[in-house]
C-alpha positions as CSV (number, residue, x, y, z in Angstrom):
1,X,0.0,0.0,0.0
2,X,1.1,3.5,-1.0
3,X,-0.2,7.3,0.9
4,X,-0.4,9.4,-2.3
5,X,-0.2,13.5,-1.2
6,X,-1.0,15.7,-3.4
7,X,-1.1,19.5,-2.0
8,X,-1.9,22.3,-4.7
9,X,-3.1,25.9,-5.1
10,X,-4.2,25.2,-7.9
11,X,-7.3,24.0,-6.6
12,X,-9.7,23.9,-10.1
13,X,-7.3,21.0,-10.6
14,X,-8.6,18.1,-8.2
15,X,-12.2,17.8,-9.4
16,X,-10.8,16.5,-12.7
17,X,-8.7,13.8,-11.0
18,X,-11.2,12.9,-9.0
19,X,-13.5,11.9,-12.1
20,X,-10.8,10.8,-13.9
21,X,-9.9,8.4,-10.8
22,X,-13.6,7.4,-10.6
23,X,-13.6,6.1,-14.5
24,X,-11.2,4.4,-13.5
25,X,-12.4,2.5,-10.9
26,X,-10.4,4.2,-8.2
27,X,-11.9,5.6,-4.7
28,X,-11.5,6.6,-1.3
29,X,-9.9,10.2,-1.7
30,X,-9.8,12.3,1.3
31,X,-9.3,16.2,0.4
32,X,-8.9,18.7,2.7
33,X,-8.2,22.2,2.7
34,X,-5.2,24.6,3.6
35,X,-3.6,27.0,4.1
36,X,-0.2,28.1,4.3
37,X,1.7,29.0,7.8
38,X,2.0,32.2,7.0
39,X,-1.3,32.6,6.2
40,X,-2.1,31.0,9.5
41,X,0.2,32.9,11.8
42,X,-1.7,36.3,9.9
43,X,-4.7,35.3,11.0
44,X,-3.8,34.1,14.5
45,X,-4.7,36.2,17.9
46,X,-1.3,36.0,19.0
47,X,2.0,38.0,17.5
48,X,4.0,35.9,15.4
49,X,7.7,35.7,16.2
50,X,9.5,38.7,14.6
51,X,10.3,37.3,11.3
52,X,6.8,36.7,10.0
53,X,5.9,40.6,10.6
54,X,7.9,41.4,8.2
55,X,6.7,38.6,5.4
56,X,3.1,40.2,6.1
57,X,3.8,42.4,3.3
58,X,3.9,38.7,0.9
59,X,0.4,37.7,2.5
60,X,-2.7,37.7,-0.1
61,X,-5.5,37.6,2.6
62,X,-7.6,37.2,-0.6
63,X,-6.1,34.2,-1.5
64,X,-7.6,30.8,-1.8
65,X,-7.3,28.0,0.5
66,X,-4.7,25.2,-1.3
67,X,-6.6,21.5,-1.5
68,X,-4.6,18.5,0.0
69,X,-5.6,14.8,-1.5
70,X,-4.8,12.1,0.8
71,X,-5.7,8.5,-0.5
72,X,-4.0,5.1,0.4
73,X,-4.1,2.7,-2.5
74,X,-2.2,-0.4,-3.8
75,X,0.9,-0.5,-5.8
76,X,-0.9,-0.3,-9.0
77,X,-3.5,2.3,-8.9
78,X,-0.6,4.4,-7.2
79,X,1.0,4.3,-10.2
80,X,-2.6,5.0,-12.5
81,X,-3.1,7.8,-9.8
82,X,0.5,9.3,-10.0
83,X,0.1,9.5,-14.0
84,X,-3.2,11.9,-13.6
85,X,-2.0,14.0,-10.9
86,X,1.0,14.8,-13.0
87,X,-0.2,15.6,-16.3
């Protein structure tokens, strides 16, 4: 068995695989969503440490969340799945 990650911002991009990994007979996708740390330490109640106040500039608070797809899966849908999320 094989944990496939696949973390992007590109988030239009996972409800594709996930039909493509459905014609293909392959299931049980977890996705999640994210964000980045800096992101996180922005919207936290507490000061970051002293570093991050200066990357505030770099933060788009507008920005979407990134999607994370988690799925466990044999040896050979790892490789069918690895093909789609690559292309």
């Amino acid at each position: 068995m094989r944990l496939l990650v696949f973390i992007t911002k590109q988030v239009e991009s996972i409800n594709p695989i996930l039909a493509d990994m459905l014609d293909k007979g392959i299931g049980g996708a977890t996705v999640i969503d994210a964000r980045g740390m800096l992101t996180a330490l922005n919207d936290a109640e507490t000061d970051p440490p002293p570093i991050f106040g200066s990357l505030r500039q770099f933060i788009n608070p507008e920005a979407e969340t990134a999607k994370i797809l988690l799925m466990l899966v044999g040896e050979e849908q790892a490789r069918e799945v690895q093909a789609l999320m690559c292309r």
